[in-house]
C-alpha positions in Angstrom: 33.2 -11.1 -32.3 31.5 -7.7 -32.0 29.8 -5.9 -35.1 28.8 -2.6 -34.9 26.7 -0.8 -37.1 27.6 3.0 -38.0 25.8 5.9 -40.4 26.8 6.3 -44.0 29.5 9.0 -43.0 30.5 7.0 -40.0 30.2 9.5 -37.2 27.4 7.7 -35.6 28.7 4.1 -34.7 26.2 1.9 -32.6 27.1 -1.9 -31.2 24.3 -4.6 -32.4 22.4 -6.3 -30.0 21.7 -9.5 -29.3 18.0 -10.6 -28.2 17.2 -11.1 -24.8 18.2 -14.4 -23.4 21.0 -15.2 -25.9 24.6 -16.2 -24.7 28.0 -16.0 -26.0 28.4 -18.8 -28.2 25.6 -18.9 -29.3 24.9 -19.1 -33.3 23.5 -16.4 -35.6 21.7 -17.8 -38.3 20.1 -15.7 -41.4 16.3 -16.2 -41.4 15.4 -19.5 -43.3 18.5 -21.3 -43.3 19.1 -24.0 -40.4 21.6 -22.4 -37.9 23.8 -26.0 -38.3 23.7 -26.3 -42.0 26.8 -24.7 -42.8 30.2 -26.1 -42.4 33.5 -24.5 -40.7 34.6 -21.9 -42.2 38.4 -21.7 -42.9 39.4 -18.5 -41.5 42.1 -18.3 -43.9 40.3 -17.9 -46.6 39.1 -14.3 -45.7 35.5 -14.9 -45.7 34.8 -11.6 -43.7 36.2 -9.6 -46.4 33.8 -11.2 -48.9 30.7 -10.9 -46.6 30.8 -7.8 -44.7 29.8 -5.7 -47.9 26.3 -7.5 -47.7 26.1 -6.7 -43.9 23.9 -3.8 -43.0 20.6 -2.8 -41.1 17.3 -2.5 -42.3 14.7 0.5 -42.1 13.9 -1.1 -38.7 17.0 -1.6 -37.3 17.3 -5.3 -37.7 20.7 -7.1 -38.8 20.2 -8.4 -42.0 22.8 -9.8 -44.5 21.6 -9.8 -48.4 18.3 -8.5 -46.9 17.7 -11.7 -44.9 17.3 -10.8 -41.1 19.8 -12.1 -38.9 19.5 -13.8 -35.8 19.9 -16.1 -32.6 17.6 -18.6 -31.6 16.2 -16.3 -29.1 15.1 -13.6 -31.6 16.6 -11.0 -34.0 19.2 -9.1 -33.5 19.1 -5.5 -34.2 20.4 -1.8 -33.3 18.5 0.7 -31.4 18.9 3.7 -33.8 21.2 3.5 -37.1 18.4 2.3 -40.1 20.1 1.2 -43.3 23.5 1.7 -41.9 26.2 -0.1 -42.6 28.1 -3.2 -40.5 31.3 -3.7 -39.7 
């Protein structure tokens, strides 16, 4: 999946980037919470719609999703210049 992170008026839209090192696969975790202590989601359940309105990026550009910083094992994952925008 890709997310992209875009200014409140959406005509600036950025993709978020993993940390160095990471691969595809691997999981994205908020900060805190163990990376494996979730289930499966059931994709029918439309769990994006109910998440994505907590998704957005911080003054700093990190990922963060109820203003818990996201991120792989290999670091955080963030946007190079849209701060408090939103995720899609």
């Amino acid at each position: 999946m890709l997310l992209a992170a875009s200014n409140p008026e959406h005509t600036i839209v950025e993709l978020l980037v993993p940390p160095a090192g990471s691969k595809p696969g691997d999981r994205v975790f908020a900060v805190g919470h163990r990376a494996d202590s979730f289930e499966v989601l059931n994709p029918k359940k439309k769990i994006w719609e109910k998440v994505q309105p907590d998704l957005h990026t911080d003054d700093k550009g990190t990922a963060v999703f109820l203003g818990i910083p996201l991120q792989t094992e290999n670091g955080p994952i963030t946007v190079k210049s849209i701060f408090n925008g939103n995720i899609k």
